[in-house]
VOGU-3710 file (C-alpha; in Angstrom, 3 decimals, decimal comma):
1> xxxxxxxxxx> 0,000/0,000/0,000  0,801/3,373/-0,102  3,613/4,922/1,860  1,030/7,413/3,459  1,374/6,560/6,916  5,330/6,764/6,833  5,006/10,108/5,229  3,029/11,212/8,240  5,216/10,034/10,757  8,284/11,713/9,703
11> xxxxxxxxxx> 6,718/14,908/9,327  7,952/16,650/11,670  11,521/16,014/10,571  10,549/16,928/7,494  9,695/20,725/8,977  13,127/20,942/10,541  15,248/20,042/7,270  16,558/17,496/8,346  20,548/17,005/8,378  20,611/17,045/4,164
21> xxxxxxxxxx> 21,581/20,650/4,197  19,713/23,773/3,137  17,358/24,144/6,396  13,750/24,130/6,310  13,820/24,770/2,326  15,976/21,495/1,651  13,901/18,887/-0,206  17,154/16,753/0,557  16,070/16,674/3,946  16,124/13,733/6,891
31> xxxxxxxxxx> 12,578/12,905/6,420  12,776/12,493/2,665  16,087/10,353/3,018  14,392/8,131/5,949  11,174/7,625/3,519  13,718/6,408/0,949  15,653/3,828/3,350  12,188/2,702/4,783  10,829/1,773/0,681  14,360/-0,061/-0,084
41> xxxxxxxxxx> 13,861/-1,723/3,151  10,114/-2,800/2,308  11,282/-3,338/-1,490  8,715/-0,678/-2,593  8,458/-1,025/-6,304  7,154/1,995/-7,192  8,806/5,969/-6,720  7,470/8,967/-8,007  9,074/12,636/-7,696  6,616/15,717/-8,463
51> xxxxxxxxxx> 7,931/18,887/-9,403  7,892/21,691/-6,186  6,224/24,078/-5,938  4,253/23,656/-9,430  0,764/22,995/-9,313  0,872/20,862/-12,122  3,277/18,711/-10,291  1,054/18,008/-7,407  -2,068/17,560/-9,370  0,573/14,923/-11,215
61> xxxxxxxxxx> 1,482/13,509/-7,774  -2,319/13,616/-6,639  -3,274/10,984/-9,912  -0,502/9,075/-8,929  -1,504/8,615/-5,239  -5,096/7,876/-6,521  -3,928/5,083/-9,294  -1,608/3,494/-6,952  -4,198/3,645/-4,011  -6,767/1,741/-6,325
71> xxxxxxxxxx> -5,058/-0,679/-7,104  -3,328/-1,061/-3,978  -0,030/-0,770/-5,223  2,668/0,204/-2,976  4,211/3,227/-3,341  6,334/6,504/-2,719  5,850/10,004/-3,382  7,767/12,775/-2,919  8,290/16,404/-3,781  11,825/17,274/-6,282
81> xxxxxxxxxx> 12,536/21,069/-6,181  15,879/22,389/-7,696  16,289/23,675/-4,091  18,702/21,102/-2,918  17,663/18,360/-4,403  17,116/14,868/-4,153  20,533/12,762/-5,809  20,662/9,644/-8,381  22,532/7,915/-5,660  19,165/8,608/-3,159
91> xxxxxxxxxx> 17,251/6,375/-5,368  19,278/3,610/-5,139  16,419/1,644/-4,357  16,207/-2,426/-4,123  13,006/-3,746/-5,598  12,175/-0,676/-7,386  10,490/-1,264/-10,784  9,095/1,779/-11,498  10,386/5,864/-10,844  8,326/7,994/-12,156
101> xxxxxxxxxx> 8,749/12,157/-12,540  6,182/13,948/-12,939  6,489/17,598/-14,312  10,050/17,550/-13,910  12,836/16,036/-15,920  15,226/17,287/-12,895  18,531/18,372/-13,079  20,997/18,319/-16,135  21,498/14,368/-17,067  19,274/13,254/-14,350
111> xxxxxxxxxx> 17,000/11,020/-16,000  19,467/9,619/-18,165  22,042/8,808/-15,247  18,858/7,405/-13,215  18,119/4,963/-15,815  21,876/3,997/-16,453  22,412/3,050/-12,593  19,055/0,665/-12,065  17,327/-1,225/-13,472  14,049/0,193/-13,102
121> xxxxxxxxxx> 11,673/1,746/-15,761  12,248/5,634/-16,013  9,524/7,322/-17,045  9,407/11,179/-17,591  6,479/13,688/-18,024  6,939/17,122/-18,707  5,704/20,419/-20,695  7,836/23,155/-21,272  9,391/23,765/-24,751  12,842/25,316/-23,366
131> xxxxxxxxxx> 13,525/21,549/-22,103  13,345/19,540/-25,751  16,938/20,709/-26,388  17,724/18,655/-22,954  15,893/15,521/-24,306  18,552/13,026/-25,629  16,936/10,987/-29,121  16,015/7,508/-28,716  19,079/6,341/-30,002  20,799/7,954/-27,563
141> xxxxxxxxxx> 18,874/7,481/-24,366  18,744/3,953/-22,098  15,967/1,887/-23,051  14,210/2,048/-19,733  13,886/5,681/-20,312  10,483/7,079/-21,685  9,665/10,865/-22,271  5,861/11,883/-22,201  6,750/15,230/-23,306  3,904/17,541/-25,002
151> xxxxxxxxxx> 4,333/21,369/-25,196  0,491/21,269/-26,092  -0,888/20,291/-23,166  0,147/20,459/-19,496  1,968/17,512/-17,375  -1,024/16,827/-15,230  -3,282/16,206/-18,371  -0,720/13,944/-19,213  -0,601/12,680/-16,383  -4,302/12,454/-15,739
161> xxxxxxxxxx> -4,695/11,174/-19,314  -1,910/8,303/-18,662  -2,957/6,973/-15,061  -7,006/6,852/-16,233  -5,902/5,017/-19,126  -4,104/2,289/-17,456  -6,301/2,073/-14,604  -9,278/1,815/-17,349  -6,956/-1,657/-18,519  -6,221/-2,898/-14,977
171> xxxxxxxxxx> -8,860/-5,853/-15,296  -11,375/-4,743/-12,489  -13,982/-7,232/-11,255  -17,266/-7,417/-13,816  -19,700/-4,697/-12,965  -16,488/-2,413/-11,210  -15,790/1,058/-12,393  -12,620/2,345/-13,326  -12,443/5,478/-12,787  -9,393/7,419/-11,675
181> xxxxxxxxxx> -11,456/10,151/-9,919  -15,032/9,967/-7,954  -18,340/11,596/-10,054  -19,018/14,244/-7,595  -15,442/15,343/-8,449  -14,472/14,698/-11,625  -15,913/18,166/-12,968  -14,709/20,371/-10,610  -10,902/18,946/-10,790  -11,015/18,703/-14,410
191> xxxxxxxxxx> -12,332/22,414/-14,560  -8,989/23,600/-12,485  -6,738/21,436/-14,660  -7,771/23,289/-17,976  -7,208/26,691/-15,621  -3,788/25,296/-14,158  -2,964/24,143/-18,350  -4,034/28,175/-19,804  -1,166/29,321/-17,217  1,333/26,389/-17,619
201> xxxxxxxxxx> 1,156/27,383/-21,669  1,038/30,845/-21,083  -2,288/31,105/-23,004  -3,501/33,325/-20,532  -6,861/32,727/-22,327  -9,643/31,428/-20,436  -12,366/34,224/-18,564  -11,125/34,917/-14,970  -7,737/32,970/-15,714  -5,721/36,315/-13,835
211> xxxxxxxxxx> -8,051/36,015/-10,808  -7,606/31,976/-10,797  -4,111/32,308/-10,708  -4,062/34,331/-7,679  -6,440/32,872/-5,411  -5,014/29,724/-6,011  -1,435/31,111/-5,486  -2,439/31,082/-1,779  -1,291/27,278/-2,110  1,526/27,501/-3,208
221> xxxxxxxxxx> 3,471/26,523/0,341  0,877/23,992/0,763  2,434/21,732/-2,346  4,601/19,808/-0,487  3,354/16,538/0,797  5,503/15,732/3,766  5,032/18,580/5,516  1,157/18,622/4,456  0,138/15,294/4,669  -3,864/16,047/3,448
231> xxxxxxxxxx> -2,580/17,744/0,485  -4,306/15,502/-1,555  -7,682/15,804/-0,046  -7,032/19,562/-0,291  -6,386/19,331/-4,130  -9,875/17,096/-4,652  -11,331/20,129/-2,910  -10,453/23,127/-4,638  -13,061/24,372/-7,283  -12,200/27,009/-9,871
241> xxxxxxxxxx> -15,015/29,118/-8,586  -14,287/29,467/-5,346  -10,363/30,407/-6,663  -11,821/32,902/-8,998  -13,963/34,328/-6,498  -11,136/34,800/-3,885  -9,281/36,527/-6,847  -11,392/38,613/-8,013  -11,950/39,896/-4,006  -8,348/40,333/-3,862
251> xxxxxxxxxx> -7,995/42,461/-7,121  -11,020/44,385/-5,833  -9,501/45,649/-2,588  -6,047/46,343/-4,242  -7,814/48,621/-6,519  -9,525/50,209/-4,131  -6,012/50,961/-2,237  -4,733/52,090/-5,630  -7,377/54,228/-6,010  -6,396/56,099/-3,077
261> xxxxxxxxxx> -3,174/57,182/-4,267  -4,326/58,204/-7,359  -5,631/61,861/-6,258  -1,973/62,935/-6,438  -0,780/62,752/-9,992  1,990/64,645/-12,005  3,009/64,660/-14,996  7,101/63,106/-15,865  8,752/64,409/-18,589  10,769/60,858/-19,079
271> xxxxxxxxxx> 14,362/61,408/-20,005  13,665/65,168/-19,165  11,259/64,858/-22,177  13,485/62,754/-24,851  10,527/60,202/-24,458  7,899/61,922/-24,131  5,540/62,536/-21,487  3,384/60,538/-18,942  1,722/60,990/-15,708  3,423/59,429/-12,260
281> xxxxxxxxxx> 2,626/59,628/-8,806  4,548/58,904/-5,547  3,639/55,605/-3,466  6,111/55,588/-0,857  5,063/52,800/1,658  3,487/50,889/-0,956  5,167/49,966/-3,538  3,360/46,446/-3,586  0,826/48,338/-5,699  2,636/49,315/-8,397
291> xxxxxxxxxx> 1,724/47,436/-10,612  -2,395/48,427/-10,163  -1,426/51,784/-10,109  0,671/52,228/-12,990  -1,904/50,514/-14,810  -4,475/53,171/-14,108  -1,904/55,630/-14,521  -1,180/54,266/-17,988  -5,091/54,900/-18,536  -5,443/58,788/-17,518
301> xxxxxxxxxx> -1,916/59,066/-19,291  -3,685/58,114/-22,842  -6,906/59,835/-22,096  -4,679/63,429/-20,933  -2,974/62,684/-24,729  -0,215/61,627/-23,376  2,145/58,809/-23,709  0,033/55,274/-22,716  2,237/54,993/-19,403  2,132/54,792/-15,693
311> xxxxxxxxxx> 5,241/56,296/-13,841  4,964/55,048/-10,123  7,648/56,413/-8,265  8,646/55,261/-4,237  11,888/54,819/-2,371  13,389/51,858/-1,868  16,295/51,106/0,701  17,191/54,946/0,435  16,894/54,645/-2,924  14,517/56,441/-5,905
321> xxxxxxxxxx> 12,803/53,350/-7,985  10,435/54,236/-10,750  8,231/51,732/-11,851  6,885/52,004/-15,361  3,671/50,510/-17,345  2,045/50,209/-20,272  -0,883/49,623/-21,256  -0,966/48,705/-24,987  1,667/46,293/-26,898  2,822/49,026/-28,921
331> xxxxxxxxxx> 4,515/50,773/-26,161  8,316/49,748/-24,717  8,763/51,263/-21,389  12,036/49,284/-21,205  13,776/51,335/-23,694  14,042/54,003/-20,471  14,782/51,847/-18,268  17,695/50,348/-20,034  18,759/53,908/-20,652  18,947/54,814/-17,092
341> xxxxxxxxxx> 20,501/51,142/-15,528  17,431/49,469/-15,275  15,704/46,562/-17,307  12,384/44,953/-17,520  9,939/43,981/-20,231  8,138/46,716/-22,724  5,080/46,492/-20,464  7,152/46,531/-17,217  10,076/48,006/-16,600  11,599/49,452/-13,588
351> xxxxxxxxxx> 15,176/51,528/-12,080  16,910/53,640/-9,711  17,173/57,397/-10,459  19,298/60,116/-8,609  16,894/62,836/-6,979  18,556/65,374/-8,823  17,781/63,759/-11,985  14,499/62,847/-10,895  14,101/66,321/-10,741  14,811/67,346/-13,969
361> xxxxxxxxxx> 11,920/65,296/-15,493  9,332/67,049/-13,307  10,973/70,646/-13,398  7,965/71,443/-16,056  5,420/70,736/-12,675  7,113/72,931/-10,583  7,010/76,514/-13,113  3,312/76,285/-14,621  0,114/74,357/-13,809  -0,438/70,652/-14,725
371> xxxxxxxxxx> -3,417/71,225/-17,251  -5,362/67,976/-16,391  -8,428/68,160/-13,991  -6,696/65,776/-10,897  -3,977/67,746/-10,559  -2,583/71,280/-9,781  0,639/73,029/-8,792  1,637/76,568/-7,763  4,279/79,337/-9,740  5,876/80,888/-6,874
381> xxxxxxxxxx> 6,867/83,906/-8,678  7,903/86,043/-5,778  6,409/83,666/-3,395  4,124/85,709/-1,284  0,880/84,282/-1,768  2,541/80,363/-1,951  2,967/78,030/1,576  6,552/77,352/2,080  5,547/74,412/3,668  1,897/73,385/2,944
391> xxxxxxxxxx> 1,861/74,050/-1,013  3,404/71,618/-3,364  5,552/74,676/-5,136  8,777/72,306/-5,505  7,779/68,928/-5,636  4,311/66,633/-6,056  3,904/66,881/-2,743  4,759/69,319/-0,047  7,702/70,017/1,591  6,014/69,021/4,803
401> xxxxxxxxxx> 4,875/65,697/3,475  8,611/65,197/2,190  10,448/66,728/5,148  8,077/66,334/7,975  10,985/66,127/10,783  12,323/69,865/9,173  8,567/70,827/9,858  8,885/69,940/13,017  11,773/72,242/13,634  10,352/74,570/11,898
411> xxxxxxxxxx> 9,617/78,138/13,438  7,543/79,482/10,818  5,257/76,746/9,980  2,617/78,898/8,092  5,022/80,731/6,265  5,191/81,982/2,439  8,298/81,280/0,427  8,705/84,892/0,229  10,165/85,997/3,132  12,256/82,980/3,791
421> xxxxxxxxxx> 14,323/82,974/0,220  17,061/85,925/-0,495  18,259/86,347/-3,611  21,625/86,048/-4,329  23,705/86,442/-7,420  23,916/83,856/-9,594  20,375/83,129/-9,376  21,114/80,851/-6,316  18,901/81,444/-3,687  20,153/80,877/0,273
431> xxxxxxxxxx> 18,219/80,413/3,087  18,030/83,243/6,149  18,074/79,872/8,321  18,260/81,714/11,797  14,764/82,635/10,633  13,602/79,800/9,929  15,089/76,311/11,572  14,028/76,572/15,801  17,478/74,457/16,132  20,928/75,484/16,839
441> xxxxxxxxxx> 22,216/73,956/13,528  25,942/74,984/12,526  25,866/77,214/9,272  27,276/73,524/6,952  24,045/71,856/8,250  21,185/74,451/7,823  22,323/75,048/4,396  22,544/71,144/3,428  18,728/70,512/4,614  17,714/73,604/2,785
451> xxxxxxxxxx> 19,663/72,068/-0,419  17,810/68,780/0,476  14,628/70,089/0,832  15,360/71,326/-3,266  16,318/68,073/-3,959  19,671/69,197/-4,321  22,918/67,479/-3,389  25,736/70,549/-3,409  29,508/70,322/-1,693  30,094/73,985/-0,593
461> xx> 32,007/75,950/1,916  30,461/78,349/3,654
//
């Protein structure tokens, strides 16, 4: 039978990592090598390694369990992940017959060297198209090596396809049914599998298939059946619907967050204006909704008749990032990145960029208004009717948001730029700072917070 109950009581091993190296991520781990001594010990016949943390692998593993449980077959299954994996030299099995992997082909030369050492039937099952080049010809390969290898449909259709057959030729008892999977849930598991297939392919092309993906993503850690030992009852449960509908919640309240942040938009002149013109907006402290937000951004962009892109802009470990989308195939946000250090794809791209640079590509925002009807700005002319503090005259936001600690020191809090700027020649403009900072700063460090507060970087002796 099975190897269920062995996988149970080693569990907890499993959730230390075991002494195979690599911690609680190593799929080398005590509890995996113990489950392989305890099957050459009981001369288990049959092995199968899934693919971690693929969902295609488990539903591969979950067929597996059900074909061998059927027909009582004894058996071993456990998860492969190119984390520290499993060896040719674990599987060194007596009385094995059979190793199957499912969704995996494993490491360079793995199924090839695993067939050479034993004895036992190899047999491989696997999807992706950048792997055919790794696939030796028959002439070439050990004849107890078979690749099930279709870039048309995913591994756990083959699989499923494969295990129903032979079960279907198992020679059951007159008036038994072979079937690999109950009625009630036949349906609702084969409904998931074309979902999990769409994303395996990258077809991205069934209704719903981005809100699938991400309420089942909550699973993910749940994949590996050691430390989970109901994962299978778990799969037989999970219905597209109820995925989709957990998606669909989760997109809804991360728009709604976006939304939030969108009341503050400026235009970027990207590459101070060599590309063109978009609209960006600052999301410092949440930068895990770029991606929504640039999106919209990318929207309003187009509809202001500007370029179709979303600049989101935050700092990251004292760094500037700006995040870029697109919303149309026809636009290549990467060609700024690149330009700047950064990379990405033409519908997402990303880099770092200096403040002072930075800006440069909003200096148009900070001498004239921003003619769309979300967002305004202030010319400070003299400065006597502008806040020094409270009205965004120098940046997309004001200097309070930016500075609030220099607020805080502040003694002129309500303030117009005015009074605290002197002209100087050269156009440079110093700052009376006795007038203005309520600290006892030394001359060197009153002037560099006023240059920071510009977004200016200078080296000067005063």
């Amino acid at each position: 039978m099975p190897l269920t109950l062995l996988l149970r009581r080693v569990n907890h091993l499993a959730a230390l990592g075991g002494g195979g190296g690599g911690g609680g991520r190593s799929f080398r781990s005590d509890a995996a090598l113990e489950a392989l001594a305890k099957a050459s010990e009981e001369k288990v016949p049959n092995v199968l390694l899934y693919n971690y943390p693929s969902f295609s692998g488990a539903f591969s593993a979950l067929f597996a369990h059900l074909f061998h449980s059927r027909l009582n077959l004894p058996s071993l299954i456990l998860p492969f992940s190119s984390v520290h994996p499993l060896r040719v030299e674990d599987l060194n099995i007596e009385g094995i017959s059979k190793c199957y992997l499912l969704d995996l082909i494993g490491p360079k030369g793995f199924a090839v060297k695993l067939a050479q050492r034993s004895s036992c039937e190899v047999i491989v099952f696997d999807h992706r198209n950048s792997l055919l080049s790794e696939i030796p010809s028959e002439e070439d390969r050990p004849h107890n090596l078979t690749f099930h290898v279709d870039i048309e449909k995913s591994s756990s259709i083959s699989v499923y396809d494969y295990f129903c057959d032979k079960l279907s030729h198992a020679g059951f008892p007159n008036g038994m049914l072979a079937s690999l999977l109950d009625a009630k849930d036949r349906d609702r598991v084969e409904m998931v599998l074309k979902y999990i297939e769409d994303s395996d392919l990258r077809r991205w092309s069934l209704a719903d298939i981005r809100a699938f993906n991400i309420g089942i993503g909550q699973w993910r850690s749940k994949l590996n059946c050691i430390t989970n030992p109901y994962l299978y009852e778990q799969l037989l449960e999970l219905s597209s619907v109820d995925l989709i509908s957990k998606g669909n919640a989760y997109i809804s309240s991360r728009q709604n967050a976006a939304n939030k942040l969108l009341d503050k938009v400026f235009k970027v002149r990207l590459g101070r204006g060599f590309y063109g013109e978009c609209l960006g907006v600052r999301v410092d402290g949440n930068s895990d909704l770029s991606d929504e937000i640039g999106k919209q951004l990318g929207l309003k962009s187009a509809a202001a008749g500007l370029r179709p892109i979303g600049a989101v802009v935050y700092m990251q470990r004292n760094n500037l990032k700006m995040c870029l989308r697109s919303i149309d195939g026809a636009t290549d946000t990467s060609e700024v990145a690149k330009a700047y250090g950064g990379g990405g794809s033409p519908g997402s791209s990303s880099f770092i960029i200096r403040m002072d640079e930075y800006n440069q590509w909003l200096t148009a925002n900070h001498h004239e208004h921003v003619k769309i009807k979300w967002e305004s700005g202030f010319e400070v002319g003299v400065g006597k009717r502008v806040s020094l503090w409270h009205d965004r005259w120098c940046s997309d936001r004001s200097v309070k948001e930016i500075f609030p600690g220099l607020f805080g020191c502040s003694l002129t809090q309500e303030d117009t730029i005015g009074p605290a700027l002197v002209p100087q020649g050269g156009g440079f403009l110093f700052p009376p700072w006795k007038n203005i900072w309520g600290v006892k700063a030394p001359h060197r460090v009153a002037f560099f917070m006023w240059t920071m507060a510009w977004g200016w970087i200078l080296t000067l002796t005063i």
